[in-house]
DRENMARDO-714523 format. One line per 2 residues: for each residue x, y, z of C-alpha. Coordinates in steps of 0.25 Angstrom, whole numbers. Last residue first. Layout:
BEGIN
X:Y:Z ~ ...
! end
This chain:
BEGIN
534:841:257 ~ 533:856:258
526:861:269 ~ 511:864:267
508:878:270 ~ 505:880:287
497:875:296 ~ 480:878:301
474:865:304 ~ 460:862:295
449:851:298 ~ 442:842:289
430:833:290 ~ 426:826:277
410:821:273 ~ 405:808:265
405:801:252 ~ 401:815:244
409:825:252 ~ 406:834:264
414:845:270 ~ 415:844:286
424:854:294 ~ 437:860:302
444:872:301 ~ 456:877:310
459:864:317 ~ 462:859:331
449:864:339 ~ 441:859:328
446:847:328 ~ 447:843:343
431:846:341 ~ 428:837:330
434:827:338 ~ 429:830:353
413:822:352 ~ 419:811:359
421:805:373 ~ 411:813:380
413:817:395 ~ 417:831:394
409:834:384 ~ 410:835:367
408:848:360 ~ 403:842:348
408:845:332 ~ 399:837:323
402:829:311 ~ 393:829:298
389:818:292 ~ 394:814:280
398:801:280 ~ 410:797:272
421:801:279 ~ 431:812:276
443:817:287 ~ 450:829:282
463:834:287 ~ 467:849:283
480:855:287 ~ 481:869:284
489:879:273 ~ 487:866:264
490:852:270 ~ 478:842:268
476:829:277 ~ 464:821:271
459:809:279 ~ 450:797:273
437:790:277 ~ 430:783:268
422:777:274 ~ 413:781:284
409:793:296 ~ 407:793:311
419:785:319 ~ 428:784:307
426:799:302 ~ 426:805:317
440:796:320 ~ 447:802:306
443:818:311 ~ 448:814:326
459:808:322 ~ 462:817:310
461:829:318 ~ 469:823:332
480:819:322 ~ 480:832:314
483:840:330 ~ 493:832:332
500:833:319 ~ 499:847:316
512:853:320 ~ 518:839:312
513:848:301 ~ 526:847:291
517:839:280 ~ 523:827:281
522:827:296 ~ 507:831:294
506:817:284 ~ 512:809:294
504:816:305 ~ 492:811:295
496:797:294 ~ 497:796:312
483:800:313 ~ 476:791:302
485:781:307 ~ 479:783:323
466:785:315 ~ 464:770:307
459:762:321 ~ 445:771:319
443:763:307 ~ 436:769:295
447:766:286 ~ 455:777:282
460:787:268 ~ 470:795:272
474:807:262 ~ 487:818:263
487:832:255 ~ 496:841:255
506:832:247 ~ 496:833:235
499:848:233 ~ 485:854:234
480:861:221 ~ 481:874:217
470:882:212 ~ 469:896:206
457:903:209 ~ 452:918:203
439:924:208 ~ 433:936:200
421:943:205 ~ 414:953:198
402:965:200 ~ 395:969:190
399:980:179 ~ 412:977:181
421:988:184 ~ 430:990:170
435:983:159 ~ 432:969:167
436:955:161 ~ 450:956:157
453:967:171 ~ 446:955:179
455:944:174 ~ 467:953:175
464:956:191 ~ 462:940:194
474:938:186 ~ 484:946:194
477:939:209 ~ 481:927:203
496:932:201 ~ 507:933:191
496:932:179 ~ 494:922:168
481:925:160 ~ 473:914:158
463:920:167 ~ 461:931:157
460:922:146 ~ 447:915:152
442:929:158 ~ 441:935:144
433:922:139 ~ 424:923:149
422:937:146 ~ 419:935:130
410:924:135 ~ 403:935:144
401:945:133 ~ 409:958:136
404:972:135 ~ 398:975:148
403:963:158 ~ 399:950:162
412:943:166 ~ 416:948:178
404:951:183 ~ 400:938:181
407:932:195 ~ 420:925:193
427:913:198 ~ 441:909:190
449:897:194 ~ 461:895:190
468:881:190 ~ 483:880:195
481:865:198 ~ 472:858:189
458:860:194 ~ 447:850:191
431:855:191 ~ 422:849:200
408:853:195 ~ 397:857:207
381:858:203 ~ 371:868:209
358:865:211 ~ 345:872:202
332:880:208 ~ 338:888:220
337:902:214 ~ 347:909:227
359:906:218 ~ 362:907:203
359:893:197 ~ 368:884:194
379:885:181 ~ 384:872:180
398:871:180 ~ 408:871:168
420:879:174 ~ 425:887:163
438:885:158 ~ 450:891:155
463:886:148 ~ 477:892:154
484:877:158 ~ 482:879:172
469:877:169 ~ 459:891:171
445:887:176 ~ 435:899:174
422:898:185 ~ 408:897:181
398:910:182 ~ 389:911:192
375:903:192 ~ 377:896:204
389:888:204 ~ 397:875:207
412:872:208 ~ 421:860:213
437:863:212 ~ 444:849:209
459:850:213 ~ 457:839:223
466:843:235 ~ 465:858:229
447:858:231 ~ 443:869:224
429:873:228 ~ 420:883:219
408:889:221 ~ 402:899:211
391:908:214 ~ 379:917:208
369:926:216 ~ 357:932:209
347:927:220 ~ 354:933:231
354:946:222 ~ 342:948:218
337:945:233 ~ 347:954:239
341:967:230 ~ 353:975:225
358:989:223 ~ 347:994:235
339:1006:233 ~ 329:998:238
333:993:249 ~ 327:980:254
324:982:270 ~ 314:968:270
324:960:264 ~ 317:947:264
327:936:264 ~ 323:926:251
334:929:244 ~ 345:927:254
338:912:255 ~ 338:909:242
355:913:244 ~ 356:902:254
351:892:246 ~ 359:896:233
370:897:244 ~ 368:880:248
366:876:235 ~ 379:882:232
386:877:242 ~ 381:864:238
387:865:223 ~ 401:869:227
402:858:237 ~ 398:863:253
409:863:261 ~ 402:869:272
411:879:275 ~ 409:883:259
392:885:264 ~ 397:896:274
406:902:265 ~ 396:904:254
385:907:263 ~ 395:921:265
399:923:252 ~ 384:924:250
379:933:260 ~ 391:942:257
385:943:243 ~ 371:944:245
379:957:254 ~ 386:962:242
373:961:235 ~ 365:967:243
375:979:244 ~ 375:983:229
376:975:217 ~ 366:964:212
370:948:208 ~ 377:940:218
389:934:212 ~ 397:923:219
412:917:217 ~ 417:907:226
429:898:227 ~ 430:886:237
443:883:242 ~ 447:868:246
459:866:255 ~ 450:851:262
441:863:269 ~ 436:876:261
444:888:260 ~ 432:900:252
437:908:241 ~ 426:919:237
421:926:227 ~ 409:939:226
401:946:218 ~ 389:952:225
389:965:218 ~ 397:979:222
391:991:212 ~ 381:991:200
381:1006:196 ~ 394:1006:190
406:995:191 ~ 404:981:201
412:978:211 ~ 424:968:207
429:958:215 ~ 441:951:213
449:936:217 ~ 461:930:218
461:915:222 ~ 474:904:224
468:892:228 ~ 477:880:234
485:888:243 ~ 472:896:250
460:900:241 ~ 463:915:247
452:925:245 ~ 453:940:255
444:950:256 ~ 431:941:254
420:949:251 ~ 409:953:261
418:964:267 ~ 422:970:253
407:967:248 ~ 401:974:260
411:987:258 ~ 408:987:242
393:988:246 ~ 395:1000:254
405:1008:245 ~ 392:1002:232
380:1007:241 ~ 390:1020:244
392:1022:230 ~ 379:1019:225
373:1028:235 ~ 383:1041:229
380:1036:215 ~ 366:1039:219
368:1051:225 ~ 374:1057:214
367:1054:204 ~ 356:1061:213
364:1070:214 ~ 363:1073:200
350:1075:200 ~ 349:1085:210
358:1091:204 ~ 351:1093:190
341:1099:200 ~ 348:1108:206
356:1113:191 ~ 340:1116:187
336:1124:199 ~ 351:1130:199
346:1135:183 ~ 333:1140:186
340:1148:197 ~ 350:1153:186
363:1149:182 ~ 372:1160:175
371:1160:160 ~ 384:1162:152
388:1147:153 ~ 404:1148:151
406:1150:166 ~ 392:1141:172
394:1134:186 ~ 388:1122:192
391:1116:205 ~ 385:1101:214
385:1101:225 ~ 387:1088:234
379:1076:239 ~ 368:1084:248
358:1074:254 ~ 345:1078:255
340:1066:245 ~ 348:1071:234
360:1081:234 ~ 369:1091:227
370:1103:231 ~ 371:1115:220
379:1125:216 ~ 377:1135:203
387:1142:198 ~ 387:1155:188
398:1163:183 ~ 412:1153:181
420:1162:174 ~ 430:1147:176
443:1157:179 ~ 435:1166:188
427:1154:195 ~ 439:1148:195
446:1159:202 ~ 433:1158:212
435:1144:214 ~ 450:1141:220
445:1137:233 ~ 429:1135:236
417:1142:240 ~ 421:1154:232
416:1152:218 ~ 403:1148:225
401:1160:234 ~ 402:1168:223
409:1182:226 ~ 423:1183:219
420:1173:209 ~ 407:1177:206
397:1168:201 ~ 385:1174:195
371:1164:194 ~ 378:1160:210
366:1149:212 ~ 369:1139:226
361:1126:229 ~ 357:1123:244
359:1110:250 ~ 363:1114:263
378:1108:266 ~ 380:1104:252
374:1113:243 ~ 378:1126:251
394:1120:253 ~ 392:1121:236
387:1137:239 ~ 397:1140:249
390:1144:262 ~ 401:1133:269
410:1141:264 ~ 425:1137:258
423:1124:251 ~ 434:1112:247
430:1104:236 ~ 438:1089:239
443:1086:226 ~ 437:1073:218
434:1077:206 ~ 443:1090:203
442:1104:211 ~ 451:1117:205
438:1118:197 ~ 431:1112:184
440:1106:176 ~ 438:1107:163
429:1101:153 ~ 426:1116:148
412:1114:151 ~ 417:1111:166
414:1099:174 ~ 414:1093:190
413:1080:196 ~ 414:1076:212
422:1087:219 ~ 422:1083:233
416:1086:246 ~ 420:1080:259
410:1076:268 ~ 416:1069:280
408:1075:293 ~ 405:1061:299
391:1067:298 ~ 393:1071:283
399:1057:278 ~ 386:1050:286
376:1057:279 ~ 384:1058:269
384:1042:266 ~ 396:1038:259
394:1036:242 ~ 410:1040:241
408:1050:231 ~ 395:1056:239
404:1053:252 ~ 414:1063:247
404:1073:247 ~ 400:1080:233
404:1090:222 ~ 399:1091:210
404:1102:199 ~ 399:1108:186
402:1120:177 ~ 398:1125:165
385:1122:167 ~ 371:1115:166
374:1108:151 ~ 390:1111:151
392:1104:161 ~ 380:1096:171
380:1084:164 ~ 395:1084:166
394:1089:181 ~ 384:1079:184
391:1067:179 ~ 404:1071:185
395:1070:197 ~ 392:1057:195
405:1052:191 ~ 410:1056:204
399:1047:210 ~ 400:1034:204
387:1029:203 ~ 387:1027:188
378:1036:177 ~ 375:1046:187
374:1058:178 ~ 372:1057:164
357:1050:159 ~ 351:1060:172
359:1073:168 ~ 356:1071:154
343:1072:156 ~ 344:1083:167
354:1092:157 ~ 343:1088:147
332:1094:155 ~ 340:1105:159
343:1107:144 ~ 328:1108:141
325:1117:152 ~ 336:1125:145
330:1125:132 ~ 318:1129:138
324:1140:147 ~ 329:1145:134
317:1146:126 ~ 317:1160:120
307:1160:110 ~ 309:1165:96
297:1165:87 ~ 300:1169:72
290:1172:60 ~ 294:1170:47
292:1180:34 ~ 282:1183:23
279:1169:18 ~ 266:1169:9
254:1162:15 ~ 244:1172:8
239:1179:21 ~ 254:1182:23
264:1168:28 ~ 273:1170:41
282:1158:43 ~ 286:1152:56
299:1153:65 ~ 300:1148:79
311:1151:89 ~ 315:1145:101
324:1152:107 ~ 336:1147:118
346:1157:127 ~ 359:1151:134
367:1161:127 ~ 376:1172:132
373:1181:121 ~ 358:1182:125
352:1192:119 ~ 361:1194:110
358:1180:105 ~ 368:1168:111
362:1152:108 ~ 350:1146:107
341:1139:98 ~ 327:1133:97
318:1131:85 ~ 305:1132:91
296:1130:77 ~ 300:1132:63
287:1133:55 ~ 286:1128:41
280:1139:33 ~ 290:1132:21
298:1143:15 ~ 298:1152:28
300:1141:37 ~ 311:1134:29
318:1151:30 ~ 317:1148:43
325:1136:42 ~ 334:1140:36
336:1153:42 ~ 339:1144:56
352:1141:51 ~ 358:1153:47
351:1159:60 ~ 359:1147:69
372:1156:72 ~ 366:1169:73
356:1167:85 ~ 343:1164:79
333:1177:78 ~ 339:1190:77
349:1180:66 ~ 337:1175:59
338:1188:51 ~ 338:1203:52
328:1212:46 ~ 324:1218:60
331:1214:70 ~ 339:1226:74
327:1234:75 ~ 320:1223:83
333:1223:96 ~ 341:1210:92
343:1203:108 ~ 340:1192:101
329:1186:113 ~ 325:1198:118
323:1204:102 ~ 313:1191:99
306:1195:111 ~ 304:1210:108
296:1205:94 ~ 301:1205:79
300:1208:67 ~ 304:1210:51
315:1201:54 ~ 322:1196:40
320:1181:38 ~ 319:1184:22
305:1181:23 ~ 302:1188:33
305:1187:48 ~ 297:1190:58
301:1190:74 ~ 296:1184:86
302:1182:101 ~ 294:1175:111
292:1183:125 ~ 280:1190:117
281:1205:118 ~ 282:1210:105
274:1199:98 ~ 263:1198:108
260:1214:110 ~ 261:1216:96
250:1205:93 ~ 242:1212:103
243:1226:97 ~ 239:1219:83
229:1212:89 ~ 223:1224:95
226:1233:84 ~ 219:1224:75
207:1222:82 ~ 204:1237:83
206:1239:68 ~ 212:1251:65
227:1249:64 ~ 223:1236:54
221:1249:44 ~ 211:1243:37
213:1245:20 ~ 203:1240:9
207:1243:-6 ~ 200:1240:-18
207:1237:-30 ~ 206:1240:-45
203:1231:-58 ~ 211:1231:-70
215:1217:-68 ~ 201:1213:-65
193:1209:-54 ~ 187:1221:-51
186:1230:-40 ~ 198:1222:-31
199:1219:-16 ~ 209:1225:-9
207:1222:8 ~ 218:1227:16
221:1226:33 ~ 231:1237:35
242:1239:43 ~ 247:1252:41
264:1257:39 ~ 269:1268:42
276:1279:31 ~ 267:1290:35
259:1288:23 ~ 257:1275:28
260:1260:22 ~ 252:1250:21
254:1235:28 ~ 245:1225:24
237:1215:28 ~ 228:1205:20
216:1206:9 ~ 215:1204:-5
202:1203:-12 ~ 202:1193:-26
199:1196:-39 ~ 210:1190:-45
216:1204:-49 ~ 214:1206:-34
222:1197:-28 ~ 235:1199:-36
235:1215:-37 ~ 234:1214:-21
247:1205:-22 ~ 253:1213:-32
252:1223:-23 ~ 256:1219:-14
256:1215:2 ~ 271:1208:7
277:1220:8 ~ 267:1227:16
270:1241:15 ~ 258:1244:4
257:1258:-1 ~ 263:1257:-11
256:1246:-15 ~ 244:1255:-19
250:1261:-29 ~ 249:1277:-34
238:1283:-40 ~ 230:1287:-28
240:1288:-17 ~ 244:1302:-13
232:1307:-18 ~ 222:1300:-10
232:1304:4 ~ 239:1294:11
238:1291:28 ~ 237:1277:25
226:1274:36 ~ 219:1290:33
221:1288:18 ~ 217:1275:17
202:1278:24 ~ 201:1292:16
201:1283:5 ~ 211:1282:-9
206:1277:-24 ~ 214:1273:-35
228:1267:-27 ~ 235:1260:-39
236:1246:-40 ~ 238:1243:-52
223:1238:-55 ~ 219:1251:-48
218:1251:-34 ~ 206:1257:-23
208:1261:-9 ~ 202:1260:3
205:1263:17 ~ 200:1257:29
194:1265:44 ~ 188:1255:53
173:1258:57 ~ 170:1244:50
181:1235:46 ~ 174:1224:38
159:1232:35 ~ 167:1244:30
177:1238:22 ~ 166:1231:16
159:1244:12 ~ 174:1250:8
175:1237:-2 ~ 162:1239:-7
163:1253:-10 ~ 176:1249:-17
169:1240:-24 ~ 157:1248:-30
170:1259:-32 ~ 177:1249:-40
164:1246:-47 ~ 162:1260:-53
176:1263:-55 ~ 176:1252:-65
162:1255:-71
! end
């Protein structure tokens, strides 16, 4: 009955067979519930090459050489009833081994019952040899490099690839670990995380490393490599699979981007030249090279024009910035040294006369054109074993800065024609940097040679003010502003102190400035009152804004209008006869007071508005001054700095004033080092003022009736007063200006008249009345018989004017003597 229905099944099986595989030759075989081979075919012995005889009776698993196909496996699956299907791998008589496609189904389903075996050799099948001939053809010539690995991460295979990029032939390979895959010093660590892909079926994707292989013992080479798990037809783990890629030009694509990044966010950070191409050589070591070197023209440190430079034939080339890896120095040159070349064909001479970028891949000291160009190089060539350079010009706009060189020594990799495209463009940016520090430099050289000449060069307040005074241009990007102070001689001994601030930097705002100065000296002849002069330059400055400026620049450091309409100033006038000094402002800062006694004050004056808004007047205070006062004008620069708050600065200027130095000039410098740790981020202006009255025995008063009999006394009391004085030298000519001053204030003005004689370095008379019109100076004809007064006076005096006061006006004139005698 048993044998009955196996044979029923196994002609089953063989009919299925047939309809699945068709012409295709398969073996059959038939098991006992042991597994003991009981029936043979022609079919397996032609694909096995074994006899009847020499297998019936024996096992069937020994002829399995798949370890990972059982037969407790095959026992398992059909005692449940159950047909087993999958890949195997038998073994031949010969001792090869067949692929085989097998199919066991069982007779019965009982423990005692047998097995039916169905065997394909995969060989035969016309699909499968294709796909297995392509599949080969993939995996052993694929560029990315595979390898298997089973469970104990041993390698069971591996492609071509895999061998190029270890350089571990596939016989060696084989049973190894991680090391034919990861470079020695990182296979401890990756096993790991392999082994997590094993246990978990968790893929580990494009890990990257690099580092030396025996491939590549220089380094400089980068794989990706991926590792998955490969499962049976069950999902069990029977080993992982690995794909290495090289990615090195990735990884460097990716460091040149960084290089470029880092490039962009590094170099250029002020507009000082040398520093820049520091910067470049830093950024450039070790990341493109080991070596780095910028030289430029002269003028490019300067910021000269080299158009002009090169037609005046003075361009001088200078070593700019230069790095090692090593920290060292780089040649015989330093910063600053002239680099002499040999050839006019040498490769830097190249970049700079023509542009054009030189590759040596192999620099030898003997032959290269590079290590020859220069004095002294070759032997460091040899001492450096510097092997490969790369020279190229740098230069924006078609105009060539410098060169720029780079060399690799402890770099085993030569540059390469992708790497010169890469170091061109990393010049190209730098010079750029360059460039601009290059136009900073000269903007900043040109606007420092109009402030010098629209700055006063020399201050003096005459014997009754003693002044000191700095300037200080502003530090980084920012440049020369429109800070500025002045000390203006006014009539009666009065000085007048100024302190402006135009905001912006660059050329504009020097020249705002020198327009302001200038209306500031115009409206002082005036004699103007502190808070009427500024009315007057607010005026002036609305009219500066609205100029059209039809040719603005827009590269420009400034705009005129913003900076006409940011302009501050302070107006002060001492008067020594009246120790009173009268200030007003126009939203600067207010002046310190020191009293002789060392406390310090801040002038209480109302604020105003910045000039050139015109919305709110300015109001004057009179402030008392003891003799030896100090007066301390600044612009904000000098207070608003990174790091401080501005009451702590005020407070820090207070006791710097107080600070008891041999000279005013002294305690101007230490107020500035107390205030400043370094150059001022705007620009500042710090004008120091000690006052000194006027001895009252310089000065003589005459108060008279307005009577025209009163001037033969008015003549005879001042001679007294000059004979007193020692200036009988003066007498005649005095005589003629107070008759001629007292008769004009009688004839055409009111009560009260009075005369004041002043002796300082000059003899001033003043005449007041108390109508102000203005007087007239005439050219008077032949036949008139007046209209010579005014005339006679200015022919006899320095100076002469009008100031107008409250009750009326005051005509003065100044002679030229010497320093009051003693009396």
């Amino acid at each position: 009955m048993g044998t009955t229905l196996m044979t029923a099944r196994g002609n089953a099986g063989m009919q299925t067979a047939s309809a699945l595989y068709g012409k295709v030759k398969a073996a059959t075989a038939t098991l006992d519930a042991r597994g003991v081979l009981q029936g043979w075919s022609d079919g397996a012995e032609e694909i096995l090459g074994y006899a009847p005889h020499e297998v019936l009776g024996k096992p069937a698993a020994a002829l399995l050489a798949n370890p990972t196909v059982t037969d407790a496996d095959l026992a398992g699956a059909c005692r449940s009833g159950q047909t087993w299907s999958g890949p195997a791998l038998l073994r031949h008589r010969n001792g090869h081994t067949v692929e085989v496609v097998l199919q066991v189904s069982p007779v019965a389903p009982t423990e005692t019952g047998a097995w039916v075996v169905l065997a394909v050799d995969l060989a035969q099948l016309p699909w499968w040899g294709v796909q297995r001939l392509l599949l080969e053809g993939l995996l052993t010539c694929s560029f990315i490099g595979m390898a298997v690995l089973d469970t104990d991460l041993r390698c069971l295979w591996s492609n071509d690839a895999l061998v190029r990029a270890t350089g571990i032939p596939s016989e060696q390979r084989l049973g190894r670990g991680l090391e034919v895959v990861f470079p020695p010093e990182t296979a401890e660590l990756r096993e790991q995380q392999i082994r997590q892909v094993l246990r978990t079926g968790t893929p580990l994707t494009d890990f990257e490393y690099h580092g030396p292989t025996l491939a590549h013992p220089e380094g400089g080479v980068a794989y990706s490599a991926s590792f998955f798990r490969i499962e049976d037809s069950v999902g069990r783990a029977m080993g992982v699979g690995a794909l290495v890629q090289d990615v090195t030009e990735r990884r460097r694509t990716r460091e040149r981007l960084i290089l470029l990044n880092r490039a962009g966010k590094q170099i250029g950070t002020t507009a000082d030249v040398m520093r820049t191409a520091q910067e470049i050589t830093d950024v450039a070591v070790p990341g493109l090279a080991d070596f780095a070197s910028v030289d430029v023209f002269d003028g490019v440190i300067c910021g000269k024009c080299l158009e002009e430079a090169e037609r005046l034939g003075r361009r001088m080339l200078l070593r700019a910035g230069q790095q090692t890896v090593d920290g060292k120095r780089g040649t015989t040159l330093t910063r600053g040294d002239q680099v002499t070349l040999l050839s006019s064909s040498s490769p830097t001479a190249l970049a700079l006369d023509k542009g054009t970028s030189t590759l040596e891949p192999v620099v030898d000291a003997g032959n290269s054109a590079w290590a020859n160009e220069a004095p002294g190089r070759a032997a460091w060539v040899r001492d450096t074993g510097m092997h490969s350079v790369a020279v190229v010009p740098l230069c924006t706009d078609d105009v060539v800065l410098g060169a720029a060189t780079f060399g690799r020594s402890r770099t085993v990799r030569a540059f390469t024609e992708d790497d010169l495209l890469f170091i061109q463009e990393f010049a190209a940016r730098a010079a750029n940097s360059l460039d601009r520090g290059r136009r900073f430099t000269h903007e900043r050289t040109t606007a420092l040679a109009l402030q010098r000449r629209l700055l006063p060069h020399h201050l003096s307040g005459g014997p009754c003010v003693e002044v000191a005074w700095r300037y200080l241009p502003a530090g980084g990007l920012d440049g020369v502003g429109g800070d500025w102070c002045d000390v203006i001689p006014l009539s009666g001994a009065r000085v007048a102190l100024v302190v402006g601030d135009v905001m912006g930097h660059g050329i504009d705002a020097a020249a705002t400035m020198g327009r302001l100065r200038a209306a500031v000296h115009t409206l002082a002849d005036l004699d103007l009152p502190p808070d009427e002069l500024l009315a007057r330059l607010d005026d002036a400055v609305i009219r500066l804004a609205e100029e059209p400026d039809d040719e603005a620049d827009e590269t420009s450091s400034g705009s005129p209008e913003l900076a006409t309409l940011g302009a501050t100033c302070l107006y002060a006038v001492y008067d020594p006869v009246t120790q009173m000094c009268a200030m007003a402002r126009a939203g600067h800062p207010p002046p310190a007071v020191v009293r002789p006694d060392g406390t310090v004050d801040f002038a209480e004056l109302p604020a105003g508005p910045p000039l050139g808004l015109g919305s709110m007047p300015f109001e004057a205070v009179s402030v008392p001054l003891l003799p030896g006062s100090l007066l301390a004008l600044f612009t904000d620069g000098l207070i608003d700095t990174a790091g401080h708050d501005i009451d702590d600065q005020l407070a820090r200027l207070s006791t710097a004033l107080t600070d008891r130095t041999p000279t005013l000039d002294d305690l101007c410098g230490q107020v500035v080092e107390t205030l400043l740790d370094g150059p001022p981020r705007d620009d500042a202006a710090l004008l120091l003022a000690r006052t000194h009255p006027l001895d009252p025995r310089q000065v003589a008063m005459y108060t008279l009736a307005p009577d025209p009999s009163v001037v033969a006394d008015v003549r005879a009391w001042a001679a007294q007063r000059l004979r007193l004085w020692g200036l009988e030298e003066l007498q005649f000519s005095t005589e003629l200006i107070v008759s001629e001053l007292v008769t004009n204030a009688i004839r055409y003005g009111a009560a009260p008249i009075g005369l004041r004689l002043i002796h300082q370095d000059k003899l001033i008379c003043e005449v007041s009345d108390g109508i102000s019109n203005s007087p007239r100076l005439r050219h008077a004809r032949i036949m008139d018989e007046g209209g010579r007064g005014l005339f006679l006076v200015a022919q006899l005096t320095e100076r002469w004017g009008v100031r107008y006061t409250d009750p009326g006006k005051i005509i003065w004139a100044e002679q030229g003597v010497g320093p009051p005698a003693e009396t």
